[in-house]
C-alpha positions as CSV (number, residue, x, y, z in Angstrom):
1,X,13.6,18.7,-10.9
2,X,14.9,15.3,-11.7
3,X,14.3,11.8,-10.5
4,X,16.7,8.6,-11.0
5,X,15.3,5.3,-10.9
6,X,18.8,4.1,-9.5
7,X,19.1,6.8,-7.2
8,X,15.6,6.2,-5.8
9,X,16.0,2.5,-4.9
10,X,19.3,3.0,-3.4
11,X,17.9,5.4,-1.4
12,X,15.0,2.9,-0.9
13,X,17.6,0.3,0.4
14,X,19.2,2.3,2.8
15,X,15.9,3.2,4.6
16,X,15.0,-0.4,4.5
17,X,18.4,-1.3,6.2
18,X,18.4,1.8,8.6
19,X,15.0,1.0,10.2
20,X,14.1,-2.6,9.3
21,X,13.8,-3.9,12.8
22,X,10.6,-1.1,13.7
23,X,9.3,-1.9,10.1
24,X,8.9,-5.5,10.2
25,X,6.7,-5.3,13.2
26,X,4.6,-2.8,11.7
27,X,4.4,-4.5,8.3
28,X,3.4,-7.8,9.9
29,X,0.9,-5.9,12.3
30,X,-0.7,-4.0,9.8
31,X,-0.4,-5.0,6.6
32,X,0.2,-8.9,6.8
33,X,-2.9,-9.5,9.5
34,X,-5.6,-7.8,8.0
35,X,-4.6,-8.9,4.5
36,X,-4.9,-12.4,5.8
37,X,-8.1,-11.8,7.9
38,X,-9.5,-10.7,4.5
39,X,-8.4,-13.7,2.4
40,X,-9.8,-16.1,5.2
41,X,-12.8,-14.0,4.8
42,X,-13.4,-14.6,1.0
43,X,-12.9,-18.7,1.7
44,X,-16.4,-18.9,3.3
45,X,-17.5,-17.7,-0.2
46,X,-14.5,-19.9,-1.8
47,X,-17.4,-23.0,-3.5
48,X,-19.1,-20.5,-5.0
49,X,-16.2,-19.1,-7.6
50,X,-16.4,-22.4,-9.5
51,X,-19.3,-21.7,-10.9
52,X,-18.8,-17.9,-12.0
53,X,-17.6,-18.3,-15.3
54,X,-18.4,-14.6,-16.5
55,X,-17.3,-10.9,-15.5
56,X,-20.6,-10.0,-14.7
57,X,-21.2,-13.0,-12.0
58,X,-17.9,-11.9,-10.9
59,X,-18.8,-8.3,-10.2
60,X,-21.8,-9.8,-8.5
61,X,-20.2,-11.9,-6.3
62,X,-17.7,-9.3,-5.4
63,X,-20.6,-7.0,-4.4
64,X,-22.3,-9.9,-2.4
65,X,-19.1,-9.9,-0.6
66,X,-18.4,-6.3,0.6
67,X,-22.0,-6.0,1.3
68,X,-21.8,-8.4,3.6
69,X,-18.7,-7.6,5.3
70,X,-18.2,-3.9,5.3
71,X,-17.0,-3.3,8.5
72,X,-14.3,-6.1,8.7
73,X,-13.2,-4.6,5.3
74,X,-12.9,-0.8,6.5
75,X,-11.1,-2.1,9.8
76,X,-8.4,-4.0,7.9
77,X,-8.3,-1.2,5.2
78,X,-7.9,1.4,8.3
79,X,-5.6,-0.6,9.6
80,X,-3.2,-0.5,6.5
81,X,-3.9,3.2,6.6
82,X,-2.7,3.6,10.2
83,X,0.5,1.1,8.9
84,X,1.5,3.1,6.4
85,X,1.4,6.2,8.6
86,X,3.4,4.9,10.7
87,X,5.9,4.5,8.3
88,X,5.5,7.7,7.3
89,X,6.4,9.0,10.9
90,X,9.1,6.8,11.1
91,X,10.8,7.7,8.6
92,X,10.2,11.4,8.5
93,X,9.6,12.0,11.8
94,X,11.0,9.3,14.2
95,X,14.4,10.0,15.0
96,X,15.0,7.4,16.8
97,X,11.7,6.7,18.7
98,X,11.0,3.4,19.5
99,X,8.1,1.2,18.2
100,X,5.2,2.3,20.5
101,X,6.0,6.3,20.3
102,X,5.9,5.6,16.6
103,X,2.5,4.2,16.8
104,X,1.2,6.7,20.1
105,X,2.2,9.6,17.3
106,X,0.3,8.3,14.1
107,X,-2.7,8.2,15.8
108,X,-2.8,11.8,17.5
109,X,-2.6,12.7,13.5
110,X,-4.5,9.6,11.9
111,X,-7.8,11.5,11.3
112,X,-6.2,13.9,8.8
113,X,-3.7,11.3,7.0
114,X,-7.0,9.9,6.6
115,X,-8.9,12.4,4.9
116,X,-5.9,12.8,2.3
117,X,-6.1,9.1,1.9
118,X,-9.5,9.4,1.1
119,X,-9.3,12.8,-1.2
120,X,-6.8,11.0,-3.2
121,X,-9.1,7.7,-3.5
122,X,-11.6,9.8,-5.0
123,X,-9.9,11.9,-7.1
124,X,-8.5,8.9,-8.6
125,X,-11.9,7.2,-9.3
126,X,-13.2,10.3,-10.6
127,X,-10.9,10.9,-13.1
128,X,-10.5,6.7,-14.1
129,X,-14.3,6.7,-14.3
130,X,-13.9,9.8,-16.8
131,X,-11.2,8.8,-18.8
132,X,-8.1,6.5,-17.8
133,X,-5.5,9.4,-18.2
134,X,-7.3,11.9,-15.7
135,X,-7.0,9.0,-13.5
136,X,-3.6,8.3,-13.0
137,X,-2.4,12.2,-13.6
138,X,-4.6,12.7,-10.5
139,X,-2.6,9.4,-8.6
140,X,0.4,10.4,-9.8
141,X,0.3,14.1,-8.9
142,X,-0.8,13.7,-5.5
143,X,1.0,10.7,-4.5
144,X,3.3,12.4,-2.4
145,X,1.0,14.4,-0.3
146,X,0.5,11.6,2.5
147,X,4.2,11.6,3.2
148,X,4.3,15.6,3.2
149,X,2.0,15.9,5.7
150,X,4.0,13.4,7.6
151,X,6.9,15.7,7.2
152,X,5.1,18.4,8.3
153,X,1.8,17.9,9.7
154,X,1.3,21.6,11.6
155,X,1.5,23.1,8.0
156,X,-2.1,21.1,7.4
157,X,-4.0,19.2,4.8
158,X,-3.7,21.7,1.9
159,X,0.1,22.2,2.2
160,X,0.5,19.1,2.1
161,X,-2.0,18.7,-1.2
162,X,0.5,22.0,-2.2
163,X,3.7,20.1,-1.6
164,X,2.4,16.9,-3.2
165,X,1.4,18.7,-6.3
166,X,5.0,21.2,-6.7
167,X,7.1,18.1,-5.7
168,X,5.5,15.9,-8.3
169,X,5.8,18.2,-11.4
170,X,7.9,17.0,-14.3
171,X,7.9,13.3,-13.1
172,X,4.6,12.0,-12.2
173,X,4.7,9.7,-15.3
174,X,7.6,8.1,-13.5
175,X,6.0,8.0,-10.1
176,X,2.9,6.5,-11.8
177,X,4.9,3.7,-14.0
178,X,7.1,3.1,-10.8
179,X,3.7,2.2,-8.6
180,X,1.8,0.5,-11.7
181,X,5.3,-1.7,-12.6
182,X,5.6,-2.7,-8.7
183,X,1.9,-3.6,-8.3
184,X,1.9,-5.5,-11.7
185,X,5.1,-7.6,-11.1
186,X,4.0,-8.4,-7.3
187,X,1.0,-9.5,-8.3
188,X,1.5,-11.9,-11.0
189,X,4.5,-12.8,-9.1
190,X,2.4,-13.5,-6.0
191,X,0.1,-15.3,-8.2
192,X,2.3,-17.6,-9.7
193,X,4.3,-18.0,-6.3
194,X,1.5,-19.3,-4.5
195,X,0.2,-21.5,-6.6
196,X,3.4,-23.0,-7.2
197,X,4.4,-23.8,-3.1
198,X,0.4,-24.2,-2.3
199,X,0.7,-27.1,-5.3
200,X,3.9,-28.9,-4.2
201,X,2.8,-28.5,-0.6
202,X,-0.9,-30.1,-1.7
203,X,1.5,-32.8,-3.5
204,X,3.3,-33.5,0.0
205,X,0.5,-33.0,1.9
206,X,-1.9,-35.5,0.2
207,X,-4.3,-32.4,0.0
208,X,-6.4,-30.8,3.2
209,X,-6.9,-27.7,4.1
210,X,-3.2,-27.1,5.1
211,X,-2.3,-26.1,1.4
212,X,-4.9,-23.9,1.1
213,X,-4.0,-22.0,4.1
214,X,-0.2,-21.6,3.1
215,X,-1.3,-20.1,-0.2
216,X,-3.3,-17.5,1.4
217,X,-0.5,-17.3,4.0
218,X,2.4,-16.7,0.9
219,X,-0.5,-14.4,-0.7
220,X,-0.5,-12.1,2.4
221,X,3.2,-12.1,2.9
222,X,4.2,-10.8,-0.5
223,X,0.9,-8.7,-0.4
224,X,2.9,-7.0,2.8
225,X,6.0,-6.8,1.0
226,X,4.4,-4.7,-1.7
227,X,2.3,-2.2,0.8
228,X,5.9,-2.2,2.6
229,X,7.7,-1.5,-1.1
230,X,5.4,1.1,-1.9
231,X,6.0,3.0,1.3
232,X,9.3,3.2,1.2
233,X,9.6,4.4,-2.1
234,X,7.4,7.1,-1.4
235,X,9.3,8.1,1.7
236,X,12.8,8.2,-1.0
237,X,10.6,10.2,-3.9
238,X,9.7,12.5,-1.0
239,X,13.4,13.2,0.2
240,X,14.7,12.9,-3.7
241,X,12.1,16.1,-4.7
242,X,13.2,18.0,-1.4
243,X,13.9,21.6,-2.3
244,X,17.6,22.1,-3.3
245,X,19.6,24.8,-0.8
246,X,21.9,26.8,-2.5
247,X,24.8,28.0,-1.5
């Protein structure tokens, strides 16, 4: 079983251009709102970064932070779950439907997407917390099992795990260096983005919490742009690894 690179982000592009007008929605519902919510969230806690210095007060502070805000963090994090299967549906299931039967059938099947989601989470930290290869063999080998479901969510949960695991075989280096590159680029690149428009716009602006709010705003955006990336790309490695008919 092979993979191209080329062949996979052409693909990429034409499901971007085939269903871009249900996507967007979705993207900004899901993935764009809550990761804004979130960064709003952190400001509150904003003065107190000046004076962590080290890892360890970093850590700390990042603790402080989830502990006091678990369930706004599990409802945006479930709401970029129930984004991205929606996505899934859409693009191996939809067919056509419109934004709201999209939505209406992610969430008759969001409990199981979920428990994938979650399988693959720990699996993953498992094996980083081991050693860094186990890790991201782990990632890489069941990457694909969210979008098999999605495909074909009355085989069930360890079909899909099956289908994940057969369809990834021979290339889940690439599928790991593909997720690592995209996640690495984005987010130096939203990084440096931000503070380069938050810094003019603090120049214009004479300062205020307007530039502030448009960095976090930028942040978000390209934040969406990479859930939206990733998604797609595992919707075109999913069709690229489908089983070949013969003749």
């Amino acid at each position: 079983m092979t993979l191209r690179l080329a062949g996979l982000f052409a693909d990429a592009k034409l499901l971007w251009d085939r269903e871009r007008t249900l996507v967007l929605p979705v993207a900004g519902l899901f993935f764009l709102l809550p990761s804004l919510g979130i960064l709003l969230l952190m400001v509150q806690g904003a003065p107190q970064l000046e004076s962590l210095s080290d890892q360890a007060a970093l850590l700390a502070f990042y603790q402080k932070f989830v502990s006091a805000n678990v369930v706004p963090l599990m409802l945006a994090y479930l709401a970029v779950d129930y984004g991205i299967f929606a996505l899934f549906n859409l693009y191996l299931r939809g067919h056509g439907d419109t934004l709201g039967q999209v939505l209406a059938q992610a969430l008759r099947r969001l409990f199981p997407f979920l428990l994938i989601e979650v399988a693959v989470s720990i699996a993953f930290q498992l094996g980083f917390s081991l050693f860094i290869a186990p890790g991201l063999f782990l990632f890489a080998r069941t990457w694909l099992a969210a979008p098999a479901f999605a495909a074909r969510p009355e085989a069930g949960l360890i079909q899909a795990f099956r289908q994940g695991w057969v369809r990834s075989g021979g290339i889940a280096w690439l599928l790991f260096l593909l997720v690592a590159a995209i996640i690495f680029v984005a987010g130096i690149g939203a990084m440096a983005v931000s503070s380069i428009v938050t810094g003019l716009i603090a120049t214009a602006a004479g300062g205020g919490p307007l530039p502030e709010f448009l960095g976090y705003l930028l942040l978000s955006v390209i934040g969406a742009g990479v859930w939206t990336a990733l998604v797609i790309l595992r919707v075109a490695a999913y069709r690229a690894t489908e089983p070949r008919q013969g003749m």
